[in-house]
N, CA and C atoms as a LAMMPS dump frame, in Angstrom:
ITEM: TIMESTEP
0
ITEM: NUMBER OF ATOMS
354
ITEM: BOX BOUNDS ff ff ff
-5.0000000000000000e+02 5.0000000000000000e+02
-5.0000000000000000e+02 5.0000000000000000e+02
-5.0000000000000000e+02 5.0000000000000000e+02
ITEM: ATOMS id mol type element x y z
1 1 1 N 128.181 196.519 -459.015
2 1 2 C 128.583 195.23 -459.572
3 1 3 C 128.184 194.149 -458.585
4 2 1 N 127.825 192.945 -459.281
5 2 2 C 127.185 192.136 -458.144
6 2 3 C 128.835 191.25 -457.781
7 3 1 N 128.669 190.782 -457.058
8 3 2 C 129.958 189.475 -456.738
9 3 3 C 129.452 188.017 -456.257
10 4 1 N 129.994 187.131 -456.822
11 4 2 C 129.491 185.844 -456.514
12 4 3 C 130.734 185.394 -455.643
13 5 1 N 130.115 185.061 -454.296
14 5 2 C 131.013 184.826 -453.259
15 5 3 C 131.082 183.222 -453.055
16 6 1 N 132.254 183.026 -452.572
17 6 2 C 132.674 181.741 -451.783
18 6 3 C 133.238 181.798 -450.798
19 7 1 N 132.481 181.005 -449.738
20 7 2 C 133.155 181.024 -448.249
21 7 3 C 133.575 180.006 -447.763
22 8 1 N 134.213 178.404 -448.428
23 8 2 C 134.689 177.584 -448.255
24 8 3 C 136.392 177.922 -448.34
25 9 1 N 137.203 177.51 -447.683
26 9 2 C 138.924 177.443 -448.454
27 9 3 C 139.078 176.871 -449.386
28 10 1 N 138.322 175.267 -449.452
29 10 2 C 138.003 174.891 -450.56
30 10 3 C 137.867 175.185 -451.924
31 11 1 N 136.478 175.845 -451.401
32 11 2 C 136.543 176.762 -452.677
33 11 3 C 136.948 177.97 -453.339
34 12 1 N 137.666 178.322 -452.732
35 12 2 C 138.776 179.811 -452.265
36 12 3 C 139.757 178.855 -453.746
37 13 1 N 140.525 177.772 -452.567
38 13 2 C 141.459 177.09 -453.046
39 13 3 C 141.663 176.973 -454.574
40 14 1 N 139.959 176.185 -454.795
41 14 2 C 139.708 175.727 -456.591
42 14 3 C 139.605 177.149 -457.648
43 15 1 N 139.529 178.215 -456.903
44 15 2 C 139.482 179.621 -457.765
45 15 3 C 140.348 179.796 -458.209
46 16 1 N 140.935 179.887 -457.276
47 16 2 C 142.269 180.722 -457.447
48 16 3 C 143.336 179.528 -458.566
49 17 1 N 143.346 178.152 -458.494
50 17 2 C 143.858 177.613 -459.456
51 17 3 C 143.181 177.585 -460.748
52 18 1 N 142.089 178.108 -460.801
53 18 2 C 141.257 177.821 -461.762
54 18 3 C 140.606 176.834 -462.381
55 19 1 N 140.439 175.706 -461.241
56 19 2 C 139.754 174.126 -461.759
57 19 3 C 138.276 174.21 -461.358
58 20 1 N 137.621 175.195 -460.75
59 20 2 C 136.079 175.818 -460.752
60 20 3 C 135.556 176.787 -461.827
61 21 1 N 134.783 176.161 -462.517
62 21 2 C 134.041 177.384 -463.164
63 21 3 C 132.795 177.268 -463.407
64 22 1 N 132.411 176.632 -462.198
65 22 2 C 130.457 176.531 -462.142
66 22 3 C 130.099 176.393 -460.437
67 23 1 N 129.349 177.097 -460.067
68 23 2 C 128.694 177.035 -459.042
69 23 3 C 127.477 176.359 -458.863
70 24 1 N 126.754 175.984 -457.719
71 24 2 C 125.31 174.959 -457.78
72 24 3 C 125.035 175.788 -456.219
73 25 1 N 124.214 176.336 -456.568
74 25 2 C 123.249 177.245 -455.033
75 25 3 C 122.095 176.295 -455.216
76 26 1 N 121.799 176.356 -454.11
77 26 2 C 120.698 175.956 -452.896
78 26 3 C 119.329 176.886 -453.556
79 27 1 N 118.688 176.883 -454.136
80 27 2 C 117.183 177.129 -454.541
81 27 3 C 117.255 178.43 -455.969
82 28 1 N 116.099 178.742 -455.919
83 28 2 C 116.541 179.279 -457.056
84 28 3 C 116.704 181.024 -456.73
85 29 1 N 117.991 181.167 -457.315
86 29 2 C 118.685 182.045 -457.569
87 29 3 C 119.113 183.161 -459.179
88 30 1 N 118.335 182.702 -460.058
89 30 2 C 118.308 183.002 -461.4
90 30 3 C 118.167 184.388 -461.265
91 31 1 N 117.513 185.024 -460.719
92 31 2 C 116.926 186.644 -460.539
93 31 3 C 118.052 187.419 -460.031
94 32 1 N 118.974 186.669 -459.339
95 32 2 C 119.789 187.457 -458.853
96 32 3 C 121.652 187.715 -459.997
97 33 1 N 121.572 186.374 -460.491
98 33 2 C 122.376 186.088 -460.955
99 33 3 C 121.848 185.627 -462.725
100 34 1 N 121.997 187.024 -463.781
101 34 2 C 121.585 186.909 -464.536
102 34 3 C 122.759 186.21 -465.922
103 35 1 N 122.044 185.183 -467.057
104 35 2 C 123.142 185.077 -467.79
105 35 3 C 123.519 186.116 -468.692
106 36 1 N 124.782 186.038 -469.249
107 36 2 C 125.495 187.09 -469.869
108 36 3 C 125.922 188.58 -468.695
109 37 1 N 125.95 188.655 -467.97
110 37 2 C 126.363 189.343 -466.913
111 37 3 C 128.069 189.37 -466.674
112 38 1 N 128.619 190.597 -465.909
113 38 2 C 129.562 190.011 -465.26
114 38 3 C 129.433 190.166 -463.668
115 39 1 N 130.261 189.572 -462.996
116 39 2 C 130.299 189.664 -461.668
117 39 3 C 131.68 190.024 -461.021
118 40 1 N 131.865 189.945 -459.701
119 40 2 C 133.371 189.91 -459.149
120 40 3 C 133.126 188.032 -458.675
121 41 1 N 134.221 187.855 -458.848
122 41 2 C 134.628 186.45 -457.879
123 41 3 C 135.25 187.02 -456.601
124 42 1 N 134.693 186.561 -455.632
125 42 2 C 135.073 187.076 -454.489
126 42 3 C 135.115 185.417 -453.188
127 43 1 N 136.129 185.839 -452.192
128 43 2 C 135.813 184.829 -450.903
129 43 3 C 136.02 185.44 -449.895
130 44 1 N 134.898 184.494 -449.34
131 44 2 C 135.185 185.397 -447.365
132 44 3 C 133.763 184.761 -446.978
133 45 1 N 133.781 184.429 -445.231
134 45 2 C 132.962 184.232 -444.795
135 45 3 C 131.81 185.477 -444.915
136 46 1 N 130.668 184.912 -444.374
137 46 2 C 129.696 185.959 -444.085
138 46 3 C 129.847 186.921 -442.583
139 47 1 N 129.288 188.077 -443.088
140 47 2 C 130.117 189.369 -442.381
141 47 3 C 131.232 189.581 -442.058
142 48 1 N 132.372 188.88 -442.81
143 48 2 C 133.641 188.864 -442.986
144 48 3 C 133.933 189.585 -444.266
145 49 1 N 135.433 190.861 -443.987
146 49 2 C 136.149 191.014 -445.515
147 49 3 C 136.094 190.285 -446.343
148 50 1 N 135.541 190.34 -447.926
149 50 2 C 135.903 189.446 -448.625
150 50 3 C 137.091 189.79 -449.466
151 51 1 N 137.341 189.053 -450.198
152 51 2 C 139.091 189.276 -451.194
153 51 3 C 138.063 188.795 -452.662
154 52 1 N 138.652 189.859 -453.274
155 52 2 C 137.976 189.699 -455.079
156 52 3 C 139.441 189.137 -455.752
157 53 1 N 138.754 187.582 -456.161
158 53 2 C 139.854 186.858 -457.09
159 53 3 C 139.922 187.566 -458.794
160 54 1 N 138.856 187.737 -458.986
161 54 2 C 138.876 187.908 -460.609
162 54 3 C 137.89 188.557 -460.652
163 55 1 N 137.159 188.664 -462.058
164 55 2 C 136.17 189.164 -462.413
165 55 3 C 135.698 188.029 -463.582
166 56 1 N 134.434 187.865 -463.565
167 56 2 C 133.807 186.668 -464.261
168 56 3 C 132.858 186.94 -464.839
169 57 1 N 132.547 186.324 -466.479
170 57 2 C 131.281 186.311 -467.296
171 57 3 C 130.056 185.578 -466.832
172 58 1 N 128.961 185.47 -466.453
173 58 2 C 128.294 184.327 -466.454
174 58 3 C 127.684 183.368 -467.669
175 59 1 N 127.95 182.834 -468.456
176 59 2 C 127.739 181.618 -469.211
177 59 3 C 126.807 181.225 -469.485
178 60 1 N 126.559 180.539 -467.892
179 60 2 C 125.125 179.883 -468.217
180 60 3 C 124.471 179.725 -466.57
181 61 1 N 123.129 180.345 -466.532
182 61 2 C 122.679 179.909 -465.518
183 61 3 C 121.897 179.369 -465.919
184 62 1 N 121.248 178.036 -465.31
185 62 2 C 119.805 177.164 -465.446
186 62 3 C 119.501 176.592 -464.085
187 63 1 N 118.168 176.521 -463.665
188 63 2 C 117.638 176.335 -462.646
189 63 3 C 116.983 174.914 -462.881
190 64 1 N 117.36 173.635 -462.07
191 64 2 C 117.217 172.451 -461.903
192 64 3 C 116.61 171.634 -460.41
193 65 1 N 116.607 170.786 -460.309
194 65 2 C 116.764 169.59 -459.359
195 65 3 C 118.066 168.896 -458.88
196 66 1 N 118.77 168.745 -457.945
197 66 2 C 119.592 168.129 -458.035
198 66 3 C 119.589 166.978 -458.438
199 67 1 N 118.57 166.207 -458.464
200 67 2 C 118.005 164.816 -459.381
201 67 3 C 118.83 164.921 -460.603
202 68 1 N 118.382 166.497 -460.981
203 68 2 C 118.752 166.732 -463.04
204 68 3 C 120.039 167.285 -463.131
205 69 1 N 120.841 167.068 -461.882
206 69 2 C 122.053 167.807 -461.955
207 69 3 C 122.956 166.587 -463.344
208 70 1 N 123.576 167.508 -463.84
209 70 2 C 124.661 166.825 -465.094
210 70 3 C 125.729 166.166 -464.187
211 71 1 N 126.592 164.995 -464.832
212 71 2 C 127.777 164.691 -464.482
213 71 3 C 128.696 165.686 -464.726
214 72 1 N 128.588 166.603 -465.643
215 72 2 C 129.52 167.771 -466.283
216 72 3 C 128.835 168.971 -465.143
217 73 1 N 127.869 169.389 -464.641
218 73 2 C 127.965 169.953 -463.756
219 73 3 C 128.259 169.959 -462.101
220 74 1 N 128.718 168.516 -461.942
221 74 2 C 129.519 167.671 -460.869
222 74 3 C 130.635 168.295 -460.363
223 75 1 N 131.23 167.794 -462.2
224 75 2 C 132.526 168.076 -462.219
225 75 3 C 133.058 169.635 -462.288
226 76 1 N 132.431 170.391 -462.935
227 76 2 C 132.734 171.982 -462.962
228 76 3 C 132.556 172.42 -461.773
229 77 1 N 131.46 172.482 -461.068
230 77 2 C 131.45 172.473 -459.626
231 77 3 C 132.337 172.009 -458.383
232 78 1 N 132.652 171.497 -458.703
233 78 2 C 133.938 170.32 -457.696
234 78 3 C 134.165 169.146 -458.368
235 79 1 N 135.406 169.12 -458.89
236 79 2 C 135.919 167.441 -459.096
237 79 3 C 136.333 166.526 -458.265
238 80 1 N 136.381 166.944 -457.289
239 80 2 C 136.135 166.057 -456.061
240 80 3 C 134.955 165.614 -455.763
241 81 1 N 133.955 165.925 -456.4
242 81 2 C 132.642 165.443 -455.906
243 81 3 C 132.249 164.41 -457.567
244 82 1 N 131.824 163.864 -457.235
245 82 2 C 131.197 162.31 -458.102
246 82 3 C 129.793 162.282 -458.445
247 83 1 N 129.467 162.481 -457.288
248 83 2 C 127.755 161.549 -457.339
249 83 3 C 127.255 162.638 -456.505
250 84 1 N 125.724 162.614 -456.833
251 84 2 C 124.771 163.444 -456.764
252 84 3 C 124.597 163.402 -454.755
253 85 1 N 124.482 162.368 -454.272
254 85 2 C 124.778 161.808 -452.573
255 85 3 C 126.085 162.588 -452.448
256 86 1 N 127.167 163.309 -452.751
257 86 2 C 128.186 163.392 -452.314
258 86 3 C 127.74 164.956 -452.257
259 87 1 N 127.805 165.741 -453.22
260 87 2 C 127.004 167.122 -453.618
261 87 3 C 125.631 167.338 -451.995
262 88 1 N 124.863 166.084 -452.399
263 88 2 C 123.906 166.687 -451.256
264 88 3 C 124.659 166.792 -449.725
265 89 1 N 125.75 165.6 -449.84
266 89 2 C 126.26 165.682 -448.281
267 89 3 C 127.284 167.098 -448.085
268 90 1 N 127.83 167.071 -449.044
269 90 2 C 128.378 168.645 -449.408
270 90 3 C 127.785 170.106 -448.895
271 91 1 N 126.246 169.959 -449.179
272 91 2 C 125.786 170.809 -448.936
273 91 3 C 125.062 171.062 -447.519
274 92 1 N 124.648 169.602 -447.277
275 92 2 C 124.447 169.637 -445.538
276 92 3 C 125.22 170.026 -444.482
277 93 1 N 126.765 169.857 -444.845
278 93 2 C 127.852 169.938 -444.322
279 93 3 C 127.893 171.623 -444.338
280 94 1 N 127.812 172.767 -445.632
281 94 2 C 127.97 173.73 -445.686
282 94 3 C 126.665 174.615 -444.879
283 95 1 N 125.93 174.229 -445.215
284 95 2 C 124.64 174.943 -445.081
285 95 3 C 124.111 174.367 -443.56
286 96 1 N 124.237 173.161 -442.697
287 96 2 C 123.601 173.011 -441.81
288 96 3 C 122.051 172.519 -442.044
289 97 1 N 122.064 172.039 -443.116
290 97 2 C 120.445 171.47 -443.051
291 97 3 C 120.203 170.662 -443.838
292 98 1 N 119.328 169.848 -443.724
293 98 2 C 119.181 168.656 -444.613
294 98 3 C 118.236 169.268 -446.244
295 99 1 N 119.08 168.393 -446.938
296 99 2 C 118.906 168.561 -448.723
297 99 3 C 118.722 167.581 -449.17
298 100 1 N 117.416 167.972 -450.02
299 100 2 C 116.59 166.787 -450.778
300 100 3 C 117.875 166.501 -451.876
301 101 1 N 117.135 165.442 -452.819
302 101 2 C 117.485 165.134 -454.145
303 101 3 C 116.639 166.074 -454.915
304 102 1 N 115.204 166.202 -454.639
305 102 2 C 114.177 167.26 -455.639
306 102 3 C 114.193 168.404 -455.085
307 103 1 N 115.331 168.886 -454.396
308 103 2 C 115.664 170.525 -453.924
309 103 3 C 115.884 171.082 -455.259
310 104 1 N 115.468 172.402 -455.383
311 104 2 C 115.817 173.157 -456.483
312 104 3 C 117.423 173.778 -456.094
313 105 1 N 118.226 173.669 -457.427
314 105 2 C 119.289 174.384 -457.389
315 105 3 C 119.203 175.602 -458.808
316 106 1 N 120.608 176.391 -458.169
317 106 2 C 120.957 176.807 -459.678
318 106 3 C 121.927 177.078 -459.786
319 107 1 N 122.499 176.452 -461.124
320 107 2 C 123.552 176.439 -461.874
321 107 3 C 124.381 176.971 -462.445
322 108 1 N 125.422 177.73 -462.016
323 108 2 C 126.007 178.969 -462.753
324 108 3 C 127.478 178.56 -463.192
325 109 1 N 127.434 178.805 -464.357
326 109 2 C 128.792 178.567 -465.193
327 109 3 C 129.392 179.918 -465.739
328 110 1 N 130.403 180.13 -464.938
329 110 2 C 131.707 181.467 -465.151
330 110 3 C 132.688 181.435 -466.155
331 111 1 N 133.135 182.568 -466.652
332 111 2 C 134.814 182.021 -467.448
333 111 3 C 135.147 183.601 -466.838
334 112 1 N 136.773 183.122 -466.537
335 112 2 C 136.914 184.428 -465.97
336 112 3 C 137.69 185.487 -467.152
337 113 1 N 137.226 186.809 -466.477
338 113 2 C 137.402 187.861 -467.851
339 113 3 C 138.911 188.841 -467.625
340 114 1 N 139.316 188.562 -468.677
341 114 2 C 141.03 189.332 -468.795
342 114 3 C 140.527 190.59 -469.282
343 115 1 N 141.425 191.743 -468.957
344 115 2 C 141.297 192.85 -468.922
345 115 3 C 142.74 193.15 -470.052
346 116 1 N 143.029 192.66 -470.869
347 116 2 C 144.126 192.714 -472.152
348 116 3 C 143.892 193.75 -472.779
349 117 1 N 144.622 194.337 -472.89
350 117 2 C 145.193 195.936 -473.474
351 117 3 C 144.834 196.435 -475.082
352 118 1 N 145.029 194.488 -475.744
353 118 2 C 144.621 194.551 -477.166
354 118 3 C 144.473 193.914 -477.485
């Protein structure tokens, strides 16, 4: 099973309440992360234990620009984040390196999956 990880608290935080249900990676990632799939939701740093929150459908992946990023994929991603400048500083901050506006991302939209009896 693949797992789509988060290593922010942040974003630990927005899981676990359930006000995240789209991710935006840093180049393209489509191959790895196919739509109609499921995954684990998982957090933890890298080479750190991770903790599996749920288990998740993938929706929708599409591979963009952050230029072509949606206001609706802003907001699914972090509602704390606004504007496309806030996302890139977001990501400089995470990643350690400077990010275009015409960087390729990709877009992954989750719903998480109940395991109901009937």
């Amino acid at each position: 099973m693949m797992a789509l990880n988060f290593f922010t608290a942040k974003h630990k935080k927005m899981l676990m309440e359930r006000t995240k249900d789209c991710t935006i990676r840093l180049g393209d990632v489509s191959h790895d992360y196919k739509q109609n799939s499921i995954v684990w939701i998982t957090a933890g740093k890298k080479y750190e234990p991770k903790h599996k929150l749920y288990t998740a459908f993938l929706d929708k992946v599409r591979v963009k620009t952050i230029d072509t990023l949606s206001t609706e994929d802003l907001d699914h991603q972090d509602p704390g984040i606004n504007t496309k400048e806030e996302l890139i500083a977001d990501f400089e901050r995470m990643h350690k390196r400077r990010v275009q506006p015409d960087d390729t991302v990709t877009v992954i939209y989750f719903t998480e999956v109940h395991e109901d009896l009937g």
